[in-house]
C-alpha positions in Angstrom: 0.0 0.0 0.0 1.5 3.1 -1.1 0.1 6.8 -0.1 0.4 10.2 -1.5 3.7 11.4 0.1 1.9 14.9 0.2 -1.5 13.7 2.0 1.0 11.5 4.2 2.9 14.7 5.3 -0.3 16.3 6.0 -1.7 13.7 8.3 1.6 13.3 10.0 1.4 17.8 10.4 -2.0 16.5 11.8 -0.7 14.0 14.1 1.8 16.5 15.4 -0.6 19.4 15.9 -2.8 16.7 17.9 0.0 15.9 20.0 1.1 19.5 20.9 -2.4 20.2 21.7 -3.5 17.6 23.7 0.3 17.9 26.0 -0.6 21.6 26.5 -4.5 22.3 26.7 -5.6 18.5 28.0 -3.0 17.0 29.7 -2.6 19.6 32.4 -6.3 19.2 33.3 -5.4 15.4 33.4 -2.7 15.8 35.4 -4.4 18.9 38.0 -7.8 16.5 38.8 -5.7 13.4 38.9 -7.4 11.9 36.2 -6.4 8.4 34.2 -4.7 9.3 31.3 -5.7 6.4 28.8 -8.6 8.7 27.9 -6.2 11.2 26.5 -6.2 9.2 23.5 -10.0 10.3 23.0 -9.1 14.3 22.5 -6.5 13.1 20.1 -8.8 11.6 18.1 -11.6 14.0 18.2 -8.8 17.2 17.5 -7.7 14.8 14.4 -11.2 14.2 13.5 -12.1 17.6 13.4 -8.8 18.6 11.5 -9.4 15.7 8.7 -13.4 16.9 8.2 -11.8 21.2 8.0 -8.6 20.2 5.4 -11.6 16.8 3.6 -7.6 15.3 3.6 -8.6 11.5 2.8 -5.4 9.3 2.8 -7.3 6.1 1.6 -8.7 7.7 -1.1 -7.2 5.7 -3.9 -8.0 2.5 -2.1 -11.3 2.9 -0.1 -13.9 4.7 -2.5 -15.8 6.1 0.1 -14.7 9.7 1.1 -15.9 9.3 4.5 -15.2 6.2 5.9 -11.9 7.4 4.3 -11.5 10.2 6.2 -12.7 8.4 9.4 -9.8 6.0 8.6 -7.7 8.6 8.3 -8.7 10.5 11.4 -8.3 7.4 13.3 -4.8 7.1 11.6 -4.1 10.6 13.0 -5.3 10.3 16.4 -3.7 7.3 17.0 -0.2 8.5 15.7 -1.1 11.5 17.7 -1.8 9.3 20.7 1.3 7.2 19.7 3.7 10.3 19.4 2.8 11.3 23.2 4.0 8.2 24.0 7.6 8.4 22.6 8.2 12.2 23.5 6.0 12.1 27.0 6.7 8.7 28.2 9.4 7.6 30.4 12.8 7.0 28.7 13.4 4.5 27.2 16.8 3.3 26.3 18.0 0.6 23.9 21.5 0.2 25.2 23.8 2.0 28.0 26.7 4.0 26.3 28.3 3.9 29.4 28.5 0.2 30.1 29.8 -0.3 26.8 32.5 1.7 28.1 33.2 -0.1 30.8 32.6 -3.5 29.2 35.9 -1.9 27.0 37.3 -1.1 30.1 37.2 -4.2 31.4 38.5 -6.9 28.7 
């Protein structure tokens, strides 16, 4: 499956502008009342919902023929790679490897 590298760019703007959003108009209210955060992911979906039906951007449109279950997929698409980018950038670190016991590891043999 292959996508319009321009639509693509735009739901990924999309997915980005969700993110940014949600971290600084939702996620403080979360975090204020004390509320669970794994229904942040609905305001990400509902801002990329809204953004898809105000730009009609459709990235299934050469392979769905319906324009709006393909613009539901693609708000889906962008909430959940809005919901997906919170993860990564607000999550706790994650780290594949230590630098620094590779150095020691050197040090050591």
């Amino acid at each position: 499956m292959e996508f319009d590298v321009t639509v693509l760019g735009v739901v990924i703007g999309m997915m980005v502008l969700a993110n940014r959003l949600v971290a600084m108009l939702v996620t403080p209210l979360f975090d204020k009342y004390g509320w669970d955060k794994f229904w942040l992911m609905y305001p990400a979906w509902i801002l990329a919902g809204v953004f898809v039906w105000l730009t009609g951007v459709n990235l299934f449109a050469p392979y769905i023929p319906d324009a709006l279950v393909g613009q539901i997929l693609t708000a889906i698409v962008a909430g959940g790679g809005a919901n997906l980018l919170h993860d990564l950038s607000d999550g706790p670190s994650l780290r594949v490897f230590d630098i620094g016991s590779l150095d020691d590891d050197e040090d050591n043999g």
